[in-house]
PDB file of N, CA, C and O in Angstrom:
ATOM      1  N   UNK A   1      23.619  -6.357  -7.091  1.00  0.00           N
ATOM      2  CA  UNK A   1      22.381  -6.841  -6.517  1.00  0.00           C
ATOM      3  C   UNK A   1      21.254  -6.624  -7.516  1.00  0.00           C
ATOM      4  O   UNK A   1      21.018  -5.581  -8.125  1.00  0.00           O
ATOM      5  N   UNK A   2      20.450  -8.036  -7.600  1.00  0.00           N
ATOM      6  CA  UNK A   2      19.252  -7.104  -8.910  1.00  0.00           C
ATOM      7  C   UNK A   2      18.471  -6.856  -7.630  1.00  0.00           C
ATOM      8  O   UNK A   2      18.401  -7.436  -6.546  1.00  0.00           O
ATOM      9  N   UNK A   3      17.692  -5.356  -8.369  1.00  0.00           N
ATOM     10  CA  UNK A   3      16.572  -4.775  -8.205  1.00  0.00           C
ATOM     11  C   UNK A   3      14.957  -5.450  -8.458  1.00  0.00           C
ATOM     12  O   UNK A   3      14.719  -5.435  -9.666  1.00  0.00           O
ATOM     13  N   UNK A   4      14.156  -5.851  -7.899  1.00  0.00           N
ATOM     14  CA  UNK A   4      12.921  -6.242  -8.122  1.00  0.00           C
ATOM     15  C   UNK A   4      11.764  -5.709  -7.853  1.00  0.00           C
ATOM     16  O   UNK A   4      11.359  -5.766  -6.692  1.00  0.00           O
ATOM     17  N   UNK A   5      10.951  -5.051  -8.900  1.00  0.00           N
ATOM     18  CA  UNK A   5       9.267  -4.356  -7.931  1.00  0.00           C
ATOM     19  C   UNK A   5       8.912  -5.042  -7.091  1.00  0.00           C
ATOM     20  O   UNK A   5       8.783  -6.266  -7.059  1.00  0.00           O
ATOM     21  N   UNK A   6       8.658  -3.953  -6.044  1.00  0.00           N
ATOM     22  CA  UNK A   6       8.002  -4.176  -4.847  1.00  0.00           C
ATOM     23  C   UNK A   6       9.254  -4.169  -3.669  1.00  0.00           C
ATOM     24  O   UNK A   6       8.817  -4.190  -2.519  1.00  0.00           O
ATOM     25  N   UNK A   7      10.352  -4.150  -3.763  1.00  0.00           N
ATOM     26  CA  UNK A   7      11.893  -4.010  -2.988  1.00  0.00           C
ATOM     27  C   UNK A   7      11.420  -2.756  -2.078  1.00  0.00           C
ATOM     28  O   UNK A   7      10.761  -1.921  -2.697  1.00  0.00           O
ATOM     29  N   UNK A   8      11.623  -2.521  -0.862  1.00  0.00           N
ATOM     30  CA  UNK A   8      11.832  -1.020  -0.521  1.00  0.00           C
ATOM     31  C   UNK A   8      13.433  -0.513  -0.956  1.00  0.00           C
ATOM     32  O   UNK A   8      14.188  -1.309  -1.515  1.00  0.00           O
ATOM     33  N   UNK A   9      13.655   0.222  -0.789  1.00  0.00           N
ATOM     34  CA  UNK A   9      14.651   0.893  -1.117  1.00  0.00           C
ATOM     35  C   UNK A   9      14.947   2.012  -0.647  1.00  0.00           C
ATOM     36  O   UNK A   9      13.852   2.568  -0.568  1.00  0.00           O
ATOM     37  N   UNK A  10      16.080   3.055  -0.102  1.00  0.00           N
ATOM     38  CA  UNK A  10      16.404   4.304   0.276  1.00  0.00           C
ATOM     39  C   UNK A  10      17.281   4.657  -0.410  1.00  0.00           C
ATOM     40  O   UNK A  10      18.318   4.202  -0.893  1.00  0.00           O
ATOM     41  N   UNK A  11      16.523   5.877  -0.390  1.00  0.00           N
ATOM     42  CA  UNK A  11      17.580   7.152  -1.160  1.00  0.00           C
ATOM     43  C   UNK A  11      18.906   7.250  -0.374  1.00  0.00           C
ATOM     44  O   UNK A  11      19.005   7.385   0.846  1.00  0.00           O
ATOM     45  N   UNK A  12      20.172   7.137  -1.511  1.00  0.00           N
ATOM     46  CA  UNK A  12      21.486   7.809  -0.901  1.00  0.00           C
ATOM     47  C   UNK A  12      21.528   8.955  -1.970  1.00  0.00           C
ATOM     48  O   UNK A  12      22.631   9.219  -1.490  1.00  0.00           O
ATOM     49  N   UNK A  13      21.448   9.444  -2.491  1.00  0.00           N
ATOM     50  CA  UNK A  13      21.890  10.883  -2.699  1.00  0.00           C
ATOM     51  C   UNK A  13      20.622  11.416  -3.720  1.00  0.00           C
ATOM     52  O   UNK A  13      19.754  10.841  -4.376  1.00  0.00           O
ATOM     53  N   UNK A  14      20.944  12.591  -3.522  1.00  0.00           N
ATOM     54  CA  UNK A  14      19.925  13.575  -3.989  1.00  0.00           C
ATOM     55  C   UNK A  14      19.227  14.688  -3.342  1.00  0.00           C
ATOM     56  O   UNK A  14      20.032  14.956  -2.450  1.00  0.00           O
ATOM     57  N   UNK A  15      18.376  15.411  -3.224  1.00  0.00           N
ATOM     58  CA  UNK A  15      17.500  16.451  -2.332  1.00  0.00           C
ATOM     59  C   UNK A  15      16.684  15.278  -1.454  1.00  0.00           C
ATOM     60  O   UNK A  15      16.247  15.393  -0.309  1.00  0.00           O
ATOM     61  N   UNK A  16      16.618  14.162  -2.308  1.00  0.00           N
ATOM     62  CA  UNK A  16      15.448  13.502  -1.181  1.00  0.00           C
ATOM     63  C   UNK A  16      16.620  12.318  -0.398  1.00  0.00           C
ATOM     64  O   UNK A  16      16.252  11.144  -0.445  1.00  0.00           O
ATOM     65  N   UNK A  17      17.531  12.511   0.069  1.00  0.00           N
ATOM     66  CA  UNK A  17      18.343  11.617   0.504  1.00  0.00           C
ATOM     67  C   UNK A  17      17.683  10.927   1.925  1.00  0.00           C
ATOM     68  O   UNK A  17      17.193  11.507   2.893  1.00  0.00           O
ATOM     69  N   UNK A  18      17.854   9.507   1.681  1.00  0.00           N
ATOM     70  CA  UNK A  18      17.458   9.052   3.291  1.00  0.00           C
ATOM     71  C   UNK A  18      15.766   8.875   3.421  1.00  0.00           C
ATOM     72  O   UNK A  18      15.254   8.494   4.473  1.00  0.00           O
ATOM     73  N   UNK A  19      14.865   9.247   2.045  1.00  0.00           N
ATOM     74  CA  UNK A  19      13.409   9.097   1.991  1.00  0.00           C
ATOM     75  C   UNK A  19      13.370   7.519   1.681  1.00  0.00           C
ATOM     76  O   UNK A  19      14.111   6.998   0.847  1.00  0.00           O
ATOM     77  N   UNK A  20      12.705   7.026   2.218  1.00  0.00           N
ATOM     78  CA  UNK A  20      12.265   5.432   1.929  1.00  0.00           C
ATOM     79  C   UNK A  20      11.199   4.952   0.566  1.00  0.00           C
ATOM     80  O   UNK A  20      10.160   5.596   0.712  1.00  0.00           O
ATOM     81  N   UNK A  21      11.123   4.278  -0.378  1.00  0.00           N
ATOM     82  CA  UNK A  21      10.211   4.215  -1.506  1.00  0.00           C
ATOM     83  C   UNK A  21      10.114   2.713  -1.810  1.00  0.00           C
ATOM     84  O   UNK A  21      10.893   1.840  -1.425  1.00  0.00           O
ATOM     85  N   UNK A  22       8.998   2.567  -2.584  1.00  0.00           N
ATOM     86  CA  UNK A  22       8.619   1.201  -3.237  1.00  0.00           C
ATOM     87  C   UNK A  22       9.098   1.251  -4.440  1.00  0.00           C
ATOM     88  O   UNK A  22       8.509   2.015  -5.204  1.00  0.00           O
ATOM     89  N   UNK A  23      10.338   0.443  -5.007  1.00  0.00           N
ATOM     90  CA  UNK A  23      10.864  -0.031  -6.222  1.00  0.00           C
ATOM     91  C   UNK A  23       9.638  -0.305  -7.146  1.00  0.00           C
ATOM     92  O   UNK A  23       9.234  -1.440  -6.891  1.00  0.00           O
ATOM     93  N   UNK A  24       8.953   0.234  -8.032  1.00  0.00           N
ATOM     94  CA  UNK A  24       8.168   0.119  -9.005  1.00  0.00           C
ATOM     95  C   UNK A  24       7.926  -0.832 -10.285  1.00  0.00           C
ATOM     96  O   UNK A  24       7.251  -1.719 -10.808  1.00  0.00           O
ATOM     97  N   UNK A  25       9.208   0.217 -10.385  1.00  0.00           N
ATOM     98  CA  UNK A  25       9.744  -0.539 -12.350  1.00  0.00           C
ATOM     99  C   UNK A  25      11.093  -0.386 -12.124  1.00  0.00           C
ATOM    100  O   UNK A  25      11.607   0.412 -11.341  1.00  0.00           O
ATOM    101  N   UNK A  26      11.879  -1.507 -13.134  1.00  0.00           N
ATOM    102  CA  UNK A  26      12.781  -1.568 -12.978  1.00  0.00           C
ATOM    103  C   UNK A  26      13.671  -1.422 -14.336  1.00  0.00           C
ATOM    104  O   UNK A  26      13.388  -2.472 -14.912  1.00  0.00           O
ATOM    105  N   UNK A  27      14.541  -0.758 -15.140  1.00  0.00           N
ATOM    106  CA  UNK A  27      14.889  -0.413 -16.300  1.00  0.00           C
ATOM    107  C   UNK A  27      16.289  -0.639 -16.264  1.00  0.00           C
ATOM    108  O   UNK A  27      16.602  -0.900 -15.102  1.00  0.00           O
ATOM    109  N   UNK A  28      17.168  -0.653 -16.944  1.00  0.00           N
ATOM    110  CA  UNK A  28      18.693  -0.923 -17.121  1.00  0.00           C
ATOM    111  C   UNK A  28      19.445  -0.151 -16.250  1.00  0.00           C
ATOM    112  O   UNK A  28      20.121  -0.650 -15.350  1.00  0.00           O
ATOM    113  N   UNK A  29      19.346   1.332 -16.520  1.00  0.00           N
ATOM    114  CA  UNK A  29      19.875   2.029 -15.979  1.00  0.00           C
ATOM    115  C   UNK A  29      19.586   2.781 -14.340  1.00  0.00           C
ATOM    116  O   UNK A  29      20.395   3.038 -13.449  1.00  0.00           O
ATOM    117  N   UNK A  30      17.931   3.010 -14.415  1.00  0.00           N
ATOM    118  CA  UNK A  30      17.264   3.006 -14.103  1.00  0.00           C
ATOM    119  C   UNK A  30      15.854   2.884 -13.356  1.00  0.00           C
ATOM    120  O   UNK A  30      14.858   2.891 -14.080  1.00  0.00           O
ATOM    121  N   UNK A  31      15.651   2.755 -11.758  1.00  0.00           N
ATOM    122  CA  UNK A  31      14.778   2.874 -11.387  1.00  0.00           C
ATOM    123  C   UNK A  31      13.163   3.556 -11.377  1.00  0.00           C
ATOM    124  O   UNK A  31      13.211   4.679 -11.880  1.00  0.00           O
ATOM    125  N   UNK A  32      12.104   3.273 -11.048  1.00  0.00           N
ATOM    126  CA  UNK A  32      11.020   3.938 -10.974  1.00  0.00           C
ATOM    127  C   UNK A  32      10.628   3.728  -9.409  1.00  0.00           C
ATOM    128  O   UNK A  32      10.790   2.624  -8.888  1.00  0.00           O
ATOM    129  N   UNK A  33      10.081   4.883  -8.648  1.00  0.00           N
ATOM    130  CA  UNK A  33      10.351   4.522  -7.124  1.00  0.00           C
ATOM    131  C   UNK A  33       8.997   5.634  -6.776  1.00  0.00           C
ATOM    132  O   UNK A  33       8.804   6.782  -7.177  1.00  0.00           O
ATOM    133  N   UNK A  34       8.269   4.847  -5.957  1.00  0.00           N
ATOM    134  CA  UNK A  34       7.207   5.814  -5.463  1.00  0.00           C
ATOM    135  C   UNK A  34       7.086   5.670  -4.346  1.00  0.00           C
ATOM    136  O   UNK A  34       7.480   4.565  -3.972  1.00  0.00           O
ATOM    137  N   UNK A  35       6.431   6.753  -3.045  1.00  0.00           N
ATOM    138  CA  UNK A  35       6.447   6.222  -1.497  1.00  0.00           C
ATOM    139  C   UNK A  35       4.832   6.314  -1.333  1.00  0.00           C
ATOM    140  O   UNK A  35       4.467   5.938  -0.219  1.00  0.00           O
ATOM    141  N   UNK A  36       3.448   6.865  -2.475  1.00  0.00           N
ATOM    142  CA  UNK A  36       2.069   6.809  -1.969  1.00  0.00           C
ATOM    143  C   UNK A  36       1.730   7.906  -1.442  1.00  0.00           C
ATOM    144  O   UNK A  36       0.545   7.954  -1.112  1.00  0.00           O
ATOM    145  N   UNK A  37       2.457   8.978  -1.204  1.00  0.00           N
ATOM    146  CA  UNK A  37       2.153  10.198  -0.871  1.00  0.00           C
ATOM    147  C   UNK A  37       2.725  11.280  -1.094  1.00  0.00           C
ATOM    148  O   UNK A  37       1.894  12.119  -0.746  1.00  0.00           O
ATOM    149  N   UNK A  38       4.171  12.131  -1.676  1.00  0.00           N
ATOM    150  CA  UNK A  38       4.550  12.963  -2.558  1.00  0.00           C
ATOM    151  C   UNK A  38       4.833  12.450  -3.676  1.00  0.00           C
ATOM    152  O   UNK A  38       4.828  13.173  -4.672  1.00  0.00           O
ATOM    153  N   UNK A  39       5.200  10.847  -3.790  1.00  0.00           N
ATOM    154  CA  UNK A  39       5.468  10.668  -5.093  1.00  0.00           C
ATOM    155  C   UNK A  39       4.158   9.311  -5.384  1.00  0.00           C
ATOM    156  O   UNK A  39       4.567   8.175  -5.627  1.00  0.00           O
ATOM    157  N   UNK A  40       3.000   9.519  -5.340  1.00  0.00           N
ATOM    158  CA  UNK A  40       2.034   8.568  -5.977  1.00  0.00           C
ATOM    159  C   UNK A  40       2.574   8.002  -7.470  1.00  0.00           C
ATOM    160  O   UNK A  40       3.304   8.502  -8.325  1.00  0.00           O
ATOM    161  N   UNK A  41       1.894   6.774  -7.376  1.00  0.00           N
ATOM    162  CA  UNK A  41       1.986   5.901  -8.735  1.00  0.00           C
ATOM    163  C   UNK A  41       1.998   6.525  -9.803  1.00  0.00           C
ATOM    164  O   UNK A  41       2.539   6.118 -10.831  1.00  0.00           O
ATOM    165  N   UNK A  42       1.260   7.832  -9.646  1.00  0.00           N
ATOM    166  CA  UNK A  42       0.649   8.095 -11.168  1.00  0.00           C
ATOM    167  C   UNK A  42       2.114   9.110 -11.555  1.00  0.00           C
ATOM    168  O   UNK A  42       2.588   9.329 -12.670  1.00  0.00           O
ATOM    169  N   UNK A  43       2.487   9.497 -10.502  1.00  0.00           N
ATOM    170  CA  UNK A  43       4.371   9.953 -10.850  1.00  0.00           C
ATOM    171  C   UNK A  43       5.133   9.755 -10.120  1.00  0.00           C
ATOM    172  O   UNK A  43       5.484  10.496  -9.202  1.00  0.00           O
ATOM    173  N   UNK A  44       5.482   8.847 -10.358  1.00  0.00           N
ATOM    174  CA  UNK A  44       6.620   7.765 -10.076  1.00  0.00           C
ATOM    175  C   UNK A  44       8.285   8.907 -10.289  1.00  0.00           C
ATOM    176  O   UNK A  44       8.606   9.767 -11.109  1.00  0.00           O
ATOM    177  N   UNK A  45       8.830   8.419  -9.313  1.00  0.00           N
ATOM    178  CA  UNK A  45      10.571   9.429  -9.562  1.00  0.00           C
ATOM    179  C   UNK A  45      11.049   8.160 -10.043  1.00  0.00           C
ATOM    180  O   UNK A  45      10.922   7.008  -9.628  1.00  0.00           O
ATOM    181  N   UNK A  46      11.729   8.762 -11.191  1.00  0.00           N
ATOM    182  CA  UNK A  46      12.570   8.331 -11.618  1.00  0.00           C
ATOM    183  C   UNK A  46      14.309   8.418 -10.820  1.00  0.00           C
ATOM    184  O   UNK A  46      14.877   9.510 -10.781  1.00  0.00           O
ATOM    185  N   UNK A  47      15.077   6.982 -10.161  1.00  0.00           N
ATOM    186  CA  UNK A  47      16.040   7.128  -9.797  1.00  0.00           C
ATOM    187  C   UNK A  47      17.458   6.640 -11.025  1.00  0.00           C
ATOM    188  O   UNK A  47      17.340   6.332 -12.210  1.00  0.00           O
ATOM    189  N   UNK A  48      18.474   6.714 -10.347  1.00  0.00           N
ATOM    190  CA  UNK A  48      19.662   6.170 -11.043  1.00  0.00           C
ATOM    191  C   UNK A  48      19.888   5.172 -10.006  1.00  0.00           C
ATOM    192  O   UNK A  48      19.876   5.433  -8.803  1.00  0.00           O
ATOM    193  N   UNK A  49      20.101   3.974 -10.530  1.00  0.00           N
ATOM    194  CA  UNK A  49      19.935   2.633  -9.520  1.00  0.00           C
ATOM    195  C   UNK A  49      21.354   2.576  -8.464  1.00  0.00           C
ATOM    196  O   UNK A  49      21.554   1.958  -7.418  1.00  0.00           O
ATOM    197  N   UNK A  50      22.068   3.366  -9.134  1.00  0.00           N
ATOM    198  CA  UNK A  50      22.966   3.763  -8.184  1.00  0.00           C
ATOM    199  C   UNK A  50      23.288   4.794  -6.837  1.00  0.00           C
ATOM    200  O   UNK A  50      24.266   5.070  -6.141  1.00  0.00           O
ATOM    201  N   UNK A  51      21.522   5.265  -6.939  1.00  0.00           N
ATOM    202  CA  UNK A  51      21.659   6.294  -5.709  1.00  0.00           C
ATOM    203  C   UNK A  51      20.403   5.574  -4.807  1.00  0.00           C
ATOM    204  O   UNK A  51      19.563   6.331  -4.321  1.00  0.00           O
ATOM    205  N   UNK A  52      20.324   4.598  -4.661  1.00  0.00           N
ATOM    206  CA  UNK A  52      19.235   3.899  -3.783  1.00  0.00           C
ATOM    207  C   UNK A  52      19.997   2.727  -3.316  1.00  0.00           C
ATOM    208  O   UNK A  52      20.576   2.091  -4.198  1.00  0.00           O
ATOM    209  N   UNK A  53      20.121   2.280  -1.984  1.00  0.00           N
ATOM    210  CA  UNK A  53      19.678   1.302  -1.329  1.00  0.00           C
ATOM    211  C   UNK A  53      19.099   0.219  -1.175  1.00  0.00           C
ATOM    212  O   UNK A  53      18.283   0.652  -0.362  1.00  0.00           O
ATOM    213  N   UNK A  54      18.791  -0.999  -1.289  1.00  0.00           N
ATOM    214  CA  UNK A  54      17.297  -1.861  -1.331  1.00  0.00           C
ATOM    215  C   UNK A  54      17.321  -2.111   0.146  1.00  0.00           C
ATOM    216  O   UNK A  54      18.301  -2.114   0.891  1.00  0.00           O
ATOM    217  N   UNK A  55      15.779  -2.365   0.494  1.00  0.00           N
ATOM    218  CA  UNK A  55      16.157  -2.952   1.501  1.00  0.00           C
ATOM    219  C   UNK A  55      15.477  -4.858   1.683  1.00  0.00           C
ATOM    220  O   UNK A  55      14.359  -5.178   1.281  1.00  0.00           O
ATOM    221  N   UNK A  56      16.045  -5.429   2.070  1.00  0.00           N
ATOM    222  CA  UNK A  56      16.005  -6.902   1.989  1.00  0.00           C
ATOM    223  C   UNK A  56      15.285  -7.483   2.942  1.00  0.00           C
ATOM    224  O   UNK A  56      15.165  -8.703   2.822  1.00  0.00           O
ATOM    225  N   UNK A  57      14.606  -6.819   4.142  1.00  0.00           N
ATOM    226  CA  UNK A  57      13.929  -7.582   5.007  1.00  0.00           C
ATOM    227  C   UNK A  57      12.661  -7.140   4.428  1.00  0.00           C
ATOM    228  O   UNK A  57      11.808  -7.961   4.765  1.00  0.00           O
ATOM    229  N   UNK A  58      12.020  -5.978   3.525  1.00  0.00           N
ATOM    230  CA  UNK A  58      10.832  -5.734   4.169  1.00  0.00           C
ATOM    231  C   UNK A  58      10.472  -5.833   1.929  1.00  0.00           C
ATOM    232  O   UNK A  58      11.158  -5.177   1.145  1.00  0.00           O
ATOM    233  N   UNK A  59       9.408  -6.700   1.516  1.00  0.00           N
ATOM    234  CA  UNK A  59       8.615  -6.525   0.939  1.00  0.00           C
ATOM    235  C   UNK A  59       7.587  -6.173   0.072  1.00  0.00           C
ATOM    236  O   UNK A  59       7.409  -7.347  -0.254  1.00  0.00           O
ATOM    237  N   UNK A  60       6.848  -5.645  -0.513  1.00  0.00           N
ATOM    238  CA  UNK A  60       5.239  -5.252  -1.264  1.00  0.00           C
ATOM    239  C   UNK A  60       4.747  -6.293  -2.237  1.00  0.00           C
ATOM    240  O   UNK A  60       4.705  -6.069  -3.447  1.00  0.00           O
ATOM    241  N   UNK A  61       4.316  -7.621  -1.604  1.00  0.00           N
ATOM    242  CA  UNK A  61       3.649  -8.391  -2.545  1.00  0.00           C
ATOM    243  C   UNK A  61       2.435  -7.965  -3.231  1.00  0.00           C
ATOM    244  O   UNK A  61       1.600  -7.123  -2.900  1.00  0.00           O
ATOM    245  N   UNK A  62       2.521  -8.821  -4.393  1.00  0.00           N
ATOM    246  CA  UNK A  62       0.913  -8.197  -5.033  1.00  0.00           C
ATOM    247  C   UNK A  62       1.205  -6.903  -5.813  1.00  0.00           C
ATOM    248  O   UNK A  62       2.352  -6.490  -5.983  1.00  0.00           O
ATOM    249  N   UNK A  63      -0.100  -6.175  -6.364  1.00  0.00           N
ATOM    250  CA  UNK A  63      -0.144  -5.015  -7.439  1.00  0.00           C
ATOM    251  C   UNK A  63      -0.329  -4.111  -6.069  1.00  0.00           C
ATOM    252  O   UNK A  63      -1.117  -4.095  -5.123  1.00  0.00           O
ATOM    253  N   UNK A  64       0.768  -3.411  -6.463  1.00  0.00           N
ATOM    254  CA  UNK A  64       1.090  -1.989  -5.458  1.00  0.00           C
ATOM    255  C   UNK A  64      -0.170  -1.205  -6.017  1.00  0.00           C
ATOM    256  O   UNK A  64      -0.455  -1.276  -7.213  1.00  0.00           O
ATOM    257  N   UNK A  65      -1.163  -0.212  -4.829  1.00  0.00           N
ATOM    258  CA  UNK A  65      -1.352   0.704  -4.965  1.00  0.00           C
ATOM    259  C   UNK A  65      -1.156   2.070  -4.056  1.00  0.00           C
ATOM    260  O   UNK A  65      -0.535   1.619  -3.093  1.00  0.00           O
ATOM    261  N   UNK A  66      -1.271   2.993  -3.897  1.00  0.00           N
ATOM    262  CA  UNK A  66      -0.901   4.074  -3.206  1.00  0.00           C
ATOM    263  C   UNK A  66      -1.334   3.851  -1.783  1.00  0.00           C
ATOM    264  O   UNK A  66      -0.422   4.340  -1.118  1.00  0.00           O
ATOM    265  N   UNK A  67      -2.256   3.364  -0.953  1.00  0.00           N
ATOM    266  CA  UNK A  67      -2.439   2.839   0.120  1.00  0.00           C
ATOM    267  C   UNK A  67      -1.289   1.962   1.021  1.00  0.00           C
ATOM    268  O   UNK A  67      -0.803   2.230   2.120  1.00  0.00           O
ATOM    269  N   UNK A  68      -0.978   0.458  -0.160  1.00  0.00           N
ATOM    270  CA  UNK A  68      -0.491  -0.158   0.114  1.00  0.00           C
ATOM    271  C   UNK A  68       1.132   0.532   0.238  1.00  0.00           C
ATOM    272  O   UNK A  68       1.637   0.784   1.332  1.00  0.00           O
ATOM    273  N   UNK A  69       1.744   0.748  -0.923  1.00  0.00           N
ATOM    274  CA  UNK A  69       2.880   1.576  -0.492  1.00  0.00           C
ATOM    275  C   UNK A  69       2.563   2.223   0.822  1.00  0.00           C
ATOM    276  O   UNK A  69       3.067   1.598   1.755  1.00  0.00           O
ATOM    277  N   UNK A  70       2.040   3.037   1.099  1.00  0.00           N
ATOM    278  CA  UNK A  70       2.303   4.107   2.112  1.00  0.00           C
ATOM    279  C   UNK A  70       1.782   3.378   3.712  1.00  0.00           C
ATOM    280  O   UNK A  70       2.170   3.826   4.791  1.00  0.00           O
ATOM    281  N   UNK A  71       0.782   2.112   3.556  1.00  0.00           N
ATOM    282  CA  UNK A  71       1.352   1.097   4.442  1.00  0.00           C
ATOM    283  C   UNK A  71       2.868   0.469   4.701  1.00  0.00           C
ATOM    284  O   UNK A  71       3.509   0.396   5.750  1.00  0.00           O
ATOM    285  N   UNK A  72       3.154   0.101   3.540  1.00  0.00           N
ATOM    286  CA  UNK A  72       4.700  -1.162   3.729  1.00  0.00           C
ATOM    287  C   UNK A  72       5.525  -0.044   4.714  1.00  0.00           C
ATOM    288  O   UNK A  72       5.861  -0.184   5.890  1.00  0.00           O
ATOM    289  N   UNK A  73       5.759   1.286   3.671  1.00  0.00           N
ATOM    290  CA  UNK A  73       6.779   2.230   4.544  1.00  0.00           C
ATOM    291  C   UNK A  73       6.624   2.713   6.123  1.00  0.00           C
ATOM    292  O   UNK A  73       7.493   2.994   6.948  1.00  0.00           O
ATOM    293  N   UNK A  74       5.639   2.703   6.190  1.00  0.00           N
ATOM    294  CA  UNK A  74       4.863   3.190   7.298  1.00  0.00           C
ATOM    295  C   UNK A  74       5.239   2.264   8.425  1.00  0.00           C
ATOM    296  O   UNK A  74       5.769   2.888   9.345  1.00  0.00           O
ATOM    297  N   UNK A  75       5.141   1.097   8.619  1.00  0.00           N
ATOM    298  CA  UNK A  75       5.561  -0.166   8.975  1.00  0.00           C
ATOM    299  C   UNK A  75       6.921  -0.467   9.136  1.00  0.00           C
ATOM    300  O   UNK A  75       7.363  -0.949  10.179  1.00  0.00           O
ATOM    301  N   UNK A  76       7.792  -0.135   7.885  1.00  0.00           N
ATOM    302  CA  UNK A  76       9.326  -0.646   7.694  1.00  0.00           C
ATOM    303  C   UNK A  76       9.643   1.363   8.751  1.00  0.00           C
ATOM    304  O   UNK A  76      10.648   1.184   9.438  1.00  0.00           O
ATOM    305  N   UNK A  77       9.329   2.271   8.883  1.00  0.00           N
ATOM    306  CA  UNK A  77       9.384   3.463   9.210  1.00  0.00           C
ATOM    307  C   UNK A  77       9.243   3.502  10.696  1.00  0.00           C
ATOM    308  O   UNK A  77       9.800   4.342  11.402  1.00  0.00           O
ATOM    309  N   UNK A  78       8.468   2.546  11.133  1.00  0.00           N
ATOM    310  CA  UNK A  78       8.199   2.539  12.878  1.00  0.00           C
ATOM    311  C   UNK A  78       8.878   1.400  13.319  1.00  0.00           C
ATOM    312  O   UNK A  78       9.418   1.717  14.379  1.00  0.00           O
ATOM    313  N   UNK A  79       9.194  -0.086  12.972  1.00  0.00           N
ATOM    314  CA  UNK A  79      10.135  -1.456  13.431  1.00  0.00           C
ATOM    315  C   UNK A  79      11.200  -0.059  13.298  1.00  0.00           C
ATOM    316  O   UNK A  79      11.322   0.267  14.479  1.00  0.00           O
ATOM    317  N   UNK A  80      11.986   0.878  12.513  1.00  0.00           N
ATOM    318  CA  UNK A  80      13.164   1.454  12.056  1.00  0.00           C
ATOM    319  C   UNK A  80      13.566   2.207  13.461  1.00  0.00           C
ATOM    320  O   UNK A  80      14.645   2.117  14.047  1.00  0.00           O
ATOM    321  N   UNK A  81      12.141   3.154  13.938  1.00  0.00           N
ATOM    322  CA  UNK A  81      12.458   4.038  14.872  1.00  0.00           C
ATOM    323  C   UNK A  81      12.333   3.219  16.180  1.00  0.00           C
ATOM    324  O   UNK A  81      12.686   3.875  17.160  1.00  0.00           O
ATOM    325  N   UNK A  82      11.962   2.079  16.426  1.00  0.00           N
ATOM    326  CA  UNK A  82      12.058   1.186  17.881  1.00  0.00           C
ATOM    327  C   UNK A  82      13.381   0.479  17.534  1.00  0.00           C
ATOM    328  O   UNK A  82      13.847   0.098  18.608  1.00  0.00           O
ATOM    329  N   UNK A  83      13.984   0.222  16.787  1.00  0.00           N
ATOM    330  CA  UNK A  83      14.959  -0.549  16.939  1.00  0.00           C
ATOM    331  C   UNK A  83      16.321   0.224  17.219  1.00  0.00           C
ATOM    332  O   UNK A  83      17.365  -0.407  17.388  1.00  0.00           O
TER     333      UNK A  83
END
């Protein structure tokens, strides 16, 4: 599957397993993944594209900033817990 900024995505493995994030940057090996509030833009986690998820219904058009991330999730985080 390619990866594209602005994708949500979830963690499958790691300490932060199961945290939801905005696909950033996208590198060979390599993800850049921020959620706007432990991991802001300005430090971005670095993932292995193999321990994330994308997710395909939900979005971040436009230049992400820390607001907006922590809107999209916020959103894709509550449709998650009613459904």
């Amino acid at each position: 599957m390619k990866l594209e900024p602005g994708m949500l995505a979830v963690s499958k493995a790691g300490h932060d397993k199961g945290h939801v994030y905005v696909i950033i940057d996208v590198e060979e090996e390599y993800v850049y993944v921020a959620d706007g509030d432990l991991r802001p833009l300005r430090h971005m986690k670095r993932k292995n594209r193999k321990h994330i998820q994308p997710v395909l219904r939900v979005r971040l058009d436009g230049i992400p900033d820390d607001p907006a991330v922590r809107g999209i999730i916020r959103k894709f985080v509550a449709d998650q817990s009613r459904a």
